[in-house]
Backbone as JSON Lines, residues from 0, in Angstrom:
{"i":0,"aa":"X","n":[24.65,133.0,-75.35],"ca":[25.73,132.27,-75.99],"c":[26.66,133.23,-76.74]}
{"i":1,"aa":"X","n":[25.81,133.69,-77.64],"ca":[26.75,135.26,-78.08],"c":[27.56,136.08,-77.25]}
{"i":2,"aa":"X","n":[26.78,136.32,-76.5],"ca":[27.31,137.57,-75.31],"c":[28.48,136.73,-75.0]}
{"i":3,"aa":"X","n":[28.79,135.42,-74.16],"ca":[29.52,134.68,-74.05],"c":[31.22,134.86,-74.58]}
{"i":4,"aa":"X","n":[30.25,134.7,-76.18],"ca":[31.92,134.36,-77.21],"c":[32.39,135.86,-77.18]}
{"i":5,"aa":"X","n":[30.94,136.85,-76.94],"ca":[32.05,138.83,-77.11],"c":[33.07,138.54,-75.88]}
{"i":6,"aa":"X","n":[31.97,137.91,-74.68],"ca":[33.16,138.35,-73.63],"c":[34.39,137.66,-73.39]}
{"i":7,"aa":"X","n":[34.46,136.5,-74.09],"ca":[35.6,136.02,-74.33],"c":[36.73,136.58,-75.48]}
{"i":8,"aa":"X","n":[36.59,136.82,-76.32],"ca":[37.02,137.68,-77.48],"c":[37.59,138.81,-76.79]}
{"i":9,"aa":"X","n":[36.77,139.75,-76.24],"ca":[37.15,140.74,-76.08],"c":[38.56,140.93,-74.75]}
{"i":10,"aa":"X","n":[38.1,139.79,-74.22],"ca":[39.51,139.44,-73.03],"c":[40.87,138.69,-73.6]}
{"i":11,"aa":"X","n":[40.45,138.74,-74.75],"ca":[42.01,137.64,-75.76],"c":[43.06,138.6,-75.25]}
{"i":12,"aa":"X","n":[44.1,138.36,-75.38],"ca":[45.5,138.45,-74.83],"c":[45.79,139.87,-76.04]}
{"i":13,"aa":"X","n":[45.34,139.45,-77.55],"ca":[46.0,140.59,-78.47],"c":[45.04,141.7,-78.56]}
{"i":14,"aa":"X","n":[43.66,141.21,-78.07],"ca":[42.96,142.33,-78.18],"c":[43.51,143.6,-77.34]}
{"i":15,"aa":"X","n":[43.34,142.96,-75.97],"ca":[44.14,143.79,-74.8],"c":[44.94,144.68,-75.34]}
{"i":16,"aa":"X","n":[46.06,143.38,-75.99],"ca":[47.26,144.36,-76.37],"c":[47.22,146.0,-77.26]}
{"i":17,"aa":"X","n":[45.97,145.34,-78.29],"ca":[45.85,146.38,-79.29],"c":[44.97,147.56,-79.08]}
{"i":18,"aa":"X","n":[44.05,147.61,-77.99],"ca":[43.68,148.15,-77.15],"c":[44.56,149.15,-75.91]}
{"i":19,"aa":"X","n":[45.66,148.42,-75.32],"ca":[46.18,149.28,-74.44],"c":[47.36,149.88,-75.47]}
{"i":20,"aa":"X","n":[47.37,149.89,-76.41],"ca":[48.35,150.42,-77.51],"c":[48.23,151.71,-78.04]}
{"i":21,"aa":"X","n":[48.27,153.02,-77.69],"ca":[47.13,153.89,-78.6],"c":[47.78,154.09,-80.13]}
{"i":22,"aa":"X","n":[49.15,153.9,-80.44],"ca":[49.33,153.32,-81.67],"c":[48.71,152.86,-82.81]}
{"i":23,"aa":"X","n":[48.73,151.19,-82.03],"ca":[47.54,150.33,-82.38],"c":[46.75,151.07,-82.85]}
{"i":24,"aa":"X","n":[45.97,150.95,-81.05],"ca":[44.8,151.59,-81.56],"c":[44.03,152.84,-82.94]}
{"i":25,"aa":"X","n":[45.43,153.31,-83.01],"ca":[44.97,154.58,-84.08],"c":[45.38,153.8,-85.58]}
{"i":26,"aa":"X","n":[46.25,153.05,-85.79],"ca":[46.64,152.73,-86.37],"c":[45.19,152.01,-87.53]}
{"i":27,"aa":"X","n":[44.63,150.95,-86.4],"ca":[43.12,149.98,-86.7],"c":[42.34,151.06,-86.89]}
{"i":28,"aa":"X","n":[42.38,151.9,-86.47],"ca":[40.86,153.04,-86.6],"c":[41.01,153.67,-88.26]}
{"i":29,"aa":"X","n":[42.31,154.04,-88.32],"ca":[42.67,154.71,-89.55],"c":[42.61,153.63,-91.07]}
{"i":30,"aa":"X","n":[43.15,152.48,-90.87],"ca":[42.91,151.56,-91.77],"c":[41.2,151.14,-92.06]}
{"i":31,"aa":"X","n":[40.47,151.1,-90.84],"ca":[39.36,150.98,-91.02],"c":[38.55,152.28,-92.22]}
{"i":32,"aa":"X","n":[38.46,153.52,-91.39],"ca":[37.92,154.6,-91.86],"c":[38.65,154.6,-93.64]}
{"i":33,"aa":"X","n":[40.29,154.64,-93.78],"ca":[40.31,154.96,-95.15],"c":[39.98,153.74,-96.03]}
{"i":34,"aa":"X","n":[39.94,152.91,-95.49],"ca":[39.42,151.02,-96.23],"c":[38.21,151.76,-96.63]}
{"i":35,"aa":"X","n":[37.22,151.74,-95.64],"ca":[35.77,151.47,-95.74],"c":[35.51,153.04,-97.08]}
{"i":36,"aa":"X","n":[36.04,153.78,-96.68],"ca":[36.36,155.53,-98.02],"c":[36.67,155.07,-98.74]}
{"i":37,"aa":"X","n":[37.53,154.23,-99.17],"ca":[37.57,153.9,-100.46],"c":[36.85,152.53,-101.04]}
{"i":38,"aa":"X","n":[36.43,151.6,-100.24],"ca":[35.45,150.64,-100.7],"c":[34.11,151.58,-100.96]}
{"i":39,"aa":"X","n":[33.69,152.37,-100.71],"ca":[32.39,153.06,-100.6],"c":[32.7,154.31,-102.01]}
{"i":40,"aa":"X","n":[34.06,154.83,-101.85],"ca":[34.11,155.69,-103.14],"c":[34.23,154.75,-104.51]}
{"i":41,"aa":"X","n":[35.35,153.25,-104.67],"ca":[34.76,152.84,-105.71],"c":[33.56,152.4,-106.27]}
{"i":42,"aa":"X","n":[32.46,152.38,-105.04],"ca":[31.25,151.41,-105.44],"c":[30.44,152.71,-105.85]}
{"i":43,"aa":"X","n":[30.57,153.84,-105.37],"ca":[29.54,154.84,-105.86],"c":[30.18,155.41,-107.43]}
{"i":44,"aa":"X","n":[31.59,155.19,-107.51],"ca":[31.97,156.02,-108.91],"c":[30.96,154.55,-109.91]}
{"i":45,"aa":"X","n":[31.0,153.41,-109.77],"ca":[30.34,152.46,-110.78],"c":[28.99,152.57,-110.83]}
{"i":46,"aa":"X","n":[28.48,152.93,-109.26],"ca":[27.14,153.11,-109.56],"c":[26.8,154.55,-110.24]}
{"i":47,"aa":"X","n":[27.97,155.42,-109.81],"ca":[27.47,156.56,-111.11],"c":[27.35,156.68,-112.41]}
{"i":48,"aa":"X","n":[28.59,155.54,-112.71],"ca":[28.73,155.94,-113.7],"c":[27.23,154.63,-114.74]}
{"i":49,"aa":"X","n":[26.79,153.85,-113.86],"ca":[25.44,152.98,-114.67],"c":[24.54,153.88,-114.47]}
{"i":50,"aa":"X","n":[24.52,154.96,-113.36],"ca":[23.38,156.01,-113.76],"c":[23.5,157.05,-115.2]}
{"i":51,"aa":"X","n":[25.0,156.87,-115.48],"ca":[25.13,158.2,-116.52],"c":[25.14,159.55,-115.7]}
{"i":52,"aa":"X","n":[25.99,159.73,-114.82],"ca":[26.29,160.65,-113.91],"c":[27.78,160.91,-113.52]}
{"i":53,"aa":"X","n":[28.88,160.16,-114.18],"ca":[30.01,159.86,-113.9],"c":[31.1,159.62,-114.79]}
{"i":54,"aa":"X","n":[32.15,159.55,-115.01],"ca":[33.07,158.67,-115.84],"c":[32.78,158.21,-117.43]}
{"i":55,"aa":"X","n":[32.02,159.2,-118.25],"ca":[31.22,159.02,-118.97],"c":[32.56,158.13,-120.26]}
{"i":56,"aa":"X","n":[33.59,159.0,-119.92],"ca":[34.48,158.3,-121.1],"c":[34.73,156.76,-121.39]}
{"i":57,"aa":"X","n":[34.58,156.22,-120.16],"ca":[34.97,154.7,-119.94],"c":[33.53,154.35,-120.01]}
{"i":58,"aa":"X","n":[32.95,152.47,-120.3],"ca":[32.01,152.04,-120.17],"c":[31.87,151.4,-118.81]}
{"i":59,"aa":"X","n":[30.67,151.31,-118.57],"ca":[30.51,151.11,-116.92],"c":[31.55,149.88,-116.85]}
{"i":60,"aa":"X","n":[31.57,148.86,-117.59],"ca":[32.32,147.34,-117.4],"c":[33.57,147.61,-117.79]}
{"i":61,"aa":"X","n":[34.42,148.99,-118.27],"ca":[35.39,149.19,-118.01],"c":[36.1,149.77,-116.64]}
{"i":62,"aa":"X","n":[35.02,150.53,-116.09],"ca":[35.39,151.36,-115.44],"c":[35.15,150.08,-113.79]}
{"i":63,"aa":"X","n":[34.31,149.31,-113.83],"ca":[34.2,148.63,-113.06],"c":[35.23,147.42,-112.77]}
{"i":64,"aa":"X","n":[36.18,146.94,-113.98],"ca":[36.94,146.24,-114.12],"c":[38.26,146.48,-113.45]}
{"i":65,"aa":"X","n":[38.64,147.91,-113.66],"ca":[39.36,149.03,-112.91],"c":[39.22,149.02,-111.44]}
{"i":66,"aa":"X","n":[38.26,149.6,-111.21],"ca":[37.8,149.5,-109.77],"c":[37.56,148.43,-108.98]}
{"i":67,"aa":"X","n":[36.74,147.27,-109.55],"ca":[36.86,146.48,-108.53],"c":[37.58,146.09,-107.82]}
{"i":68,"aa":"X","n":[38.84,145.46,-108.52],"ca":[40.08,145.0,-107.44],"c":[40.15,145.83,-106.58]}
{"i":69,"aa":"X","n":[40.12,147.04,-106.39],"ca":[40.77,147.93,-105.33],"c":[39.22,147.93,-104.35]}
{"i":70,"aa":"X","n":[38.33,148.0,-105.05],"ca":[37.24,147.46,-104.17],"c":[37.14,146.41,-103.22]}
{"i":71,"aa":"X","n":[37.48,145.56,-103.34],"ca":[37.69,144.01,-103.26],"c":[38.95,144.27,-102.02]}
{"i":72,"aa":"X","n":[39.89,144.74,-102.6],"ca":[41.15,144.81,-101.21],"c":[40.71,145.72,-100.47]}
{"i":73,"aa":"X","n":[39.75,146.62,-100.4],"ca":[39.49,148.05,-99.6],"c":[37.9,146.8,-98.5]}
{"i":74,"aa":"X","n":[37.59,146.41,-99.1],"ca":[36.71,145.14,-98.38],"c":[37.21,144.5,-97.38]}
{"i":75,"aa":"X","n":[38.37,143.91,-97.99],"ca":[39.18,142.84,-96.9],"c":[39.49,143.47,-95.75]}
{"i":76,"aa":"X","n":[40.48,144.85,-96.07],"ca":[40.7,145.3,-95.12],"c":[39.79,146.33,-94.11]}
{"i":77,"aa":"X","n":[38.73,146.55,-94.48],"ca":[37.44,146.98,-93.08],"c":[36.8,145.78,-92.72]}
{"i":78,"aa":"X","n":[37.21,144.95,-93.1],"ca":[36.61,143.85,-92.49],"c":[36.98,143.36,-91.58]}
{"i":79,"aa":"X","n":[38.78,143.38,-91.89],"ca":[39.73,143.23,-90.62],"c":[39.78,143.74,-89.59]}
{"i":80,"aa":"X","n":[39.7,145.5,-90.22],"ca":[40.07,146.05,-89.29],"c":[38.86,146.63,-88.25]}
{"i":81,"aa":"X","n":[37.23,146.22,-89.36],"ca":[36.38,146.68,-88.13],"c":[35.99,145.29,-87.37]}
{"i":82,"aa":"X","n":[36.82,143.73,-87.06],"ca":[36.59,143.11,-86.77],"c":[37.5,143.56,-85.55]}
{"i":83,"aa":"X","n":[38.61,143.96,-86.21],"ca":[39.62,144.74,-84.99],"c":[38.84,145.25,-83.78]}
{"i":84,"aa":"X","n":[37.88,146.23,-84.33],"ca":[37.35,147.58,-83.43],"c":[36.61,146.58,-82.82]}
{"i":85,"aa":"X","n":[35.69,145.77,-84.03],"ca":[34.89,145.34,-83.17],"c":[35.36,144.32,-81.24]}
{"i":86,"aa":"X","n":[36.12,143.63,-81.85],"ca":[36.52,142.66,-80.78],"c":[37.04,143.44,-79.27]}
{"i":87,"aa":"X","n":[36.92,145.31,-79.5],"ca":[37.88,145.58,-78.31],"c":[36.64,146.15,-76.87]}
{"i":88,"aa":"X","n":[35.39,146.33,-78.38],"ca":[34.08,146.67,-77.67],"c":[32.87,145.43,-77.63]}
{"i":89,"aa":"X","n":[33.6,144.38,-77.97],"ca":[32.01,143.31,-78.62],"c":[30.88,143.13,-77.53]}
{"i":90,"aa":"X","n":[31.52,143.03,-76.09],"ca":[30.04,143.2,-74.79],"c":[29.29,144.5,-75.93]}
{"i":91,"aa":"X","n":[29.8,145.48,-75.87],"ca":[28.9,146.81,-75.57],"c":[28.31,146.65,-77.3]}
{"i":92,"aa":"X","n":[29.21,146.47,-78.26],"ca":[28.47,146.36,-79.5],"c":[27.38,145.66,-80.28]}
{"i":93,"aa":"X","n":[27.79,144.09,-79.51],"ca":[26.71,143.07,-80.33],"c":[25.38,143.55,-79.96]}
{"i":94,"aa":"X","n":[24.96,143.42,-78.23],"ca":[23.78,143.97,-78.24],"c":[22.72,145.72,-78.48]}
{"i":95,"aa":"X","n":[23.89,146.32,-79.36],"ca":[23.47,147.04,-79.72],"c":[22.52,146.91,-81.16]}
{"i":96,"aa":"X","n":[21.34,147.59,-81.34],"ca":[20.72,146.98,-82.57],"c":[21.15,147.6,-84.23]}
{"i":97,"aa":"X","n":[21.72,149.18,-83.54],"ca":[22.03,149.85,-84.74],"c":[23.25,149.03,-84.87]}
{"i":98,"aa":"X","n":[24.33,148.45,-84.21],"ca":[25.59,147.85,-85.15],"c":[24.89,146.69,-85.99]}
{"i":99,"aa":"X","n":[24.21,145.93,-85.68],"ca":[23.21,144.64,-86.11],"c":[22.81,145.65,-87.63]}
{"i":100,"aa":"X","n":[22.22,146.84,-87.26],"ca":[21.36,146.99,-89.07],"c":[22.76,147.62,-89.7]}
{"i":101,"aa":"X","n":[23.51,147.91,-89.17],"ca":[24.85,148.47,-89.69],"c":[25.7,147.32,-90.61]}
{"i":102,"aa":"X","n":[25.97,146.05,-89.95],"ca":[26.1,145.08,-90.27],"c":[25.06,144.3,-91.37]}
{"i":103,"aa":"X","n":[23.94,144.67,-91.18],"ca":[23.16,143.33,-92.27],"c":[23.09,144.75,-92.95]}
{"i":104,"aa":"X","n":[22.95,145.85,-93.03],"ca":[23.03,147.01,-94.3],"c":[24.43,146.56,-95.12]}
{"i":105,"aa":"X","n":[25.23,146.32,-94.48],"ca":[26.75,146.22,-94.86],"c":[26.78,145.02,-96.07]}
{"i":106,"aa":"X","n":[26.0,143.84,-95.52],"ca":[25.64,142.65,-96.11],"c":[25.24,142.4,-97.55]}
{"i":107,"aa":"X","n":[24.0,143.34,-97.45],"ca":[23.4,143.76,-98.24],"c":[23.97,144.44,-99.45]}
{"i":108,"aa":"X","n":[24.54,145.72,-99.32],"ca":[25.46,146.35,-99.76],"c":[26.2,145.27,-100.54]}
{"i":109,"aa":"X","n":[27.02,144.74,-99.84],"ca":[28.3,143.72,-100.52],"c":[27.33,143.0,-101.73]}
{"i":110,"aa":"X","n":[26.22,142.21,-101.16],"ca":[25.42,141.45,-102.11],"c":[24.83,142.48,-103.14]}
{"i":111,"aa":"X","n":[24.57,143.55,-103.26],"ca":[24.84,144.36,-104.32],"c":[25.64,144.62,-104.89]}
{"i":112,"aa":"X","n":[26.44,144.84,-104.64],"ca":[27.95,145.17,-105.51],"c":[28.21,143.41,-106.57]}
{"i":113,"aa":"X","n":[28.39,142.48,-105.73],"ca":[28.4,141.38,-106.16],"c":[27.75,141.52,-107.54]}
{"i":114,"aa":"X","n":[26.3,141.79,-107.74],"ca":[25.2,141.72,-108.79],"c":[25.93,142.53,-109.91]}
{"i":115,"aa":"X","n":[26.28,143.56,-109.14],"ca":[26.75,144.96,-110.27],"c":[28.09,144.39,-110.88]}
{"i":116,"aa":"X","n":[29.14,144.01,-110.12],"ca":[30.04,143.2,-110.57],"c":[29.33,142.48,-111.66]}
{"i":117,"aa":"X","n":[28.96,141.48,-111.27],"ca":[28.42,140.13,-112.81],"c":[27.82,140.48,-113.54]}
{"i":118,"aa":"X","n":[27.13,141.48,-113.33],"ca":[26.48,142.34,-114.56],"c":[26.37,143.03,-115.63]}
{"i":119,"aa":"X","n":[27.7,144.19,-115.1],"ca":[28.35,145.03,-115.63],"c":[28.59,145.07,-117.17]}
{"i":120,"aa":"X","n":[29.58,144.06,-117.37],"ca":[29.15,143.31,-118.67],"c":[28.33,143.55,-119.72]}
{"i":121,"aa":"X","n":[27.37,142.58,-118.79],"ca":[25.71,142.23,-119.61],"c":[25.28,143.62,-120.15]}
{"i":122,"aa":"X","n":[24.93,144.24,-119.13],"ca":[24.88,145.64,-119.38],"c":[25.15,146.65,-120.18]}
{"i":123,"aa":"X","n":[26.62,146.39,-120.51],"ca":[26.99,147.18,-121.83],"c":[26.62,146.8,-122.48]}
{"i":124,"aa":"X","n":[26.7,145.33,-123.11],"ca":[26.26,144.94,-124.49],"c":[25.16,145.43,-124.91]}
{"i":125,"aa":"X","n":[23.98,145.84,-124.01],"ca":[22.83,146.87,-124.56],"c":[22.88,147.84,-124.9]}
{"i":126,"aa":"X","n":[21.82,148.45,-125.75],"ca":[22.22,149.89,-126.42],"c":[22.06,151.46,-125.2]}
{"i":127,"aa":"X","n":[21.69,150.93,-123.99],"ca":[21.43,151.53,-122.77],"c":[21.32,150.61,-121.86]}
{"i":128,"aa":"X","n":[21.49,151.47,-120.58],"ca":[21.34,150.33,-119.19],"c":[20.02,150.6,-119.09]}
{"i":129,"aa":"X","n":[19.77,149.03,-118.62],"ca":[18.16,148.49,-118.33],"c":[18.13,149.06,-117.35]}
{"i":130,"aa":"X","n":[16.82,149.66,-116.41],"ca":[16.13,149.81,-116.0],"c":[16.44,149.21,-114.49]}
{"i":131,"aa":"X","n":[16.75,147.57,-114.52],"ca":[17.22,147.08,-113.32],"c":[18.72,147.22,-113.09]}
{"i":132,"aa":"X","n":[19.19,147.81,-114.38],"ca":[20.83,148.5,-113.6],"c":[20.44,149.46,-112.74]}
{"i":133,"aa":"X","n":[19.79,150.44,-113.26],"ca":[20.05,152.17,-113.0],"c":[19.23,151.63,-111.37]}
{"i":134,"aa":"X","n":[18.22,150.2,-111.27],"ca":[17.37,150.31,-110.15],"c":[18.6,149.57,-109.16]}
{"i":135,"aa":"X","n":[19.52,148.4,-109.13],"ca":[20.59,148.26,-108.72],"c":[21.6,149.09,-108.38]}
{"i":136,"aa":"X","n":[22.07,150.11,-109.05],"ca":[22.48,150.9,-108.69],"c":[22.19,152.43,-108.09]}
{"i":137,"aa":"X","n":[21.15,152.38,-108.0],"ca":[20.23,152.93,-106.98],"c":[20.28,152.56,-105.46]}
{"i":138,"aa":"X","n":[19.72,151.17,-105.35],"ca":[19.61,149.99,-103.97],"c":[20.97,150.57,-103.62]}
{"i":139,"aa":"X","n":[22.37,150.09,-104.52],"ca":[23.67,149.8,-103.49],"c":[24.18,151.64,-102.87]}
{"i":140,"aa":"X","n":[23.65,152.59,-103.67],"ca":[24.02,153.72,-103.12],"c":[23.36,154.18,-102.02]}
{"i":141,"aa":"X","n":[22.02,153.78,-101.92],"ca":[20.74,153.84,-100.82],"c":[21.89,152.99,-99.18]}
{"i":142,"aa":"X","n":[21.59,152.09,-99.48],"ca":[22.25,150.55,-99.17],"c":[23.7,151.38,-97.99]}
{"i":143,"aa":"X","n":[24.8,152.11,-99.15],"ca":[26.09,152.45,-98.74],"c":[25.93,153.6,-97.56]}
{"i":144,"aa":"X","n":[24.62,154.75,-98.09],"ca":[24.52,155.76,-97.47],"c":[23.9,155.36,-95.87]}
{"i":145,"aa":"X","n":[22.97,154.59,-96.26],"ca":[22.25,153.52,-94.65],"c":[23.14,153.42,-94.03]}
{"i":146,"aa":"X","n":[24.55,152.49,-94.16],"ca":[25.54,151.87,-93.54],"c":[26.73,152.92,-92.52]}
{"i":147,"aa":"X","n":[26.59,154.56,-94.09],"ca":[27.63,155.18,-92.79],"c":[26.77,155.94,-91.89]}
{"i":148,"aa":"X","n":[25.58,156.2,-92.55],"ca":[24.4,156.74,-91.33],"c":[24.49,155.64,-89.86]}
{"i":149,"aa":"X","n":[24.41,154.74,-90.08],"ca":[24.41,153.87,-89.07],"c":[25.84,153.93,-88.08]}
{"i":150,"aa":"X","n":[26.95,154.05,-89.13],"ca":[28.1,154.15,-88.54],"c":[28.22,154.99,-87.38]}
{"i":151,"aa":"X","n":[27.71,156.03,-88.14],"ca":[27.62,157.42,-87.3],"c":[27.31,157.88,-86.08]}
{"i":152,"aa":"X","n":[26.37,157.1,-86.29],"ca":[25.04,156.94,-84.92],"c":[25.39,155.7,-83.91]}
{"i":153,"aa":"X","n":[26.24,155.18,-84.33],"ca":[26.65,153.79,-83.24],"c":[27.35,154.47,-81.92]}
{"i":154,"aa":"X","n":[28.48,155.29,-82.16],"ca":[28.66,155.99,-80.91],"c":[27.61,156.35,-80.27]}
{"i":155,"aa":"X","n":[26.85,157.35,-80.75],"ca":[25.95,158.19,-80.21],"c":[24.98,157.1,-79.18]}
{"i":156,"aa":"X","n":[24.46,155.82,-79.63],"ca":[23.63,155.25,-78.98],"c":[23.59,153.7,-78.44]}
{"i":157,"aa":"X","n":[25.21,154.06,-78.39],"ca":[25.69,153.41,-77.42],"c":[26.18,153.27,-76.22]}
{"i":158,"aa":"X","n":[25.94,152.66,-74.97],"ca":[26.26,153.02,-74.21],"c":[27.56,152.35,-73.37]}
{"i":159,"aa":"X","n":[28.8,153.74,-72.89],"ca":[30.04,152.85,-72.72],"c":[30.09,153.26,-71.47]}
{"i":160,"aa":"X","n":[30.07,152.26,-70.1],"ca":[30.29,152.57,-68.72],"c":[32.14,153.47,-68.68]}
């Protein structure tokens, strides 16, 4: 049923287009890569800085207040744009398993950040970060590093006739 909706998707009229475009095409690749660089550089400067490794001048819930928005728009747009990539390969990608842990790593990730977001806060008001910050912000850097490892390796072990 899946396989189905890739191979329909992937035959849409704009995919084609954006595909036989190398424009396009570079255009989606580049928005993707600097999106996903900078969703991944604001989430590690917050998680550095709840380790006490970073940004020491600002408090983590300042510095996170800062960052998120641009977090948040650097999200939207790899989402777009690796929905882009995705749709021009989806036969060859879905049944691949590393895009699958690439994707639920990705998931994951986000649902971390989320926590650290609502937290952030809480957090300061203590005279130090608890224990399940520094361990939260641990997970989402673990979490981020999984995701471009995976990235990485999706070419490699995939196979394109």
């Amino acid at each position: 049923m899946f396989l189905s909706l890739c191979e329909r998707l992937q035959q849409a009229d704009w995919v084609a287009a954006i595909n036989n475009s190398v424009a396009a095409s570079v255009f989606v690749e580049l928005t993707h890569y600097f999106s996903f660089f900078l969703l991944v550089g604001t989430i590690v400067m917050v998680d550095l800085r709840i380790l006490g490794l970073a940004g020491r001048r600002q408090t983590a819930a300042q510095l996170a207040g800062q960052l998120f928005p641009l977090m948040w728009t650097a999200l939207g747009f790899a989402v777009l744009s690796g929905f882009i990539l995705f749709a021009g390969d989806a036969v060859t990608f879905f049944p691949n398993p590393v895009f699958r842990a690439k994707m639920g790593i990705i998931l994951l990730a986000v649902i971390s950040g989320l926590l650290v977001q609502r937290n952030a806060t809480k957090w300061e008001e203590l005279p130090a970060a608890p224990l399940r910050a520094k361990c939260a912000a641990v997970i989402s850097l673990a979490l981020w590093i999984g995701a471009i490892l995976a990235a990485v390796e999706i070419p490699h072990l995939t196979f394109v006739p």
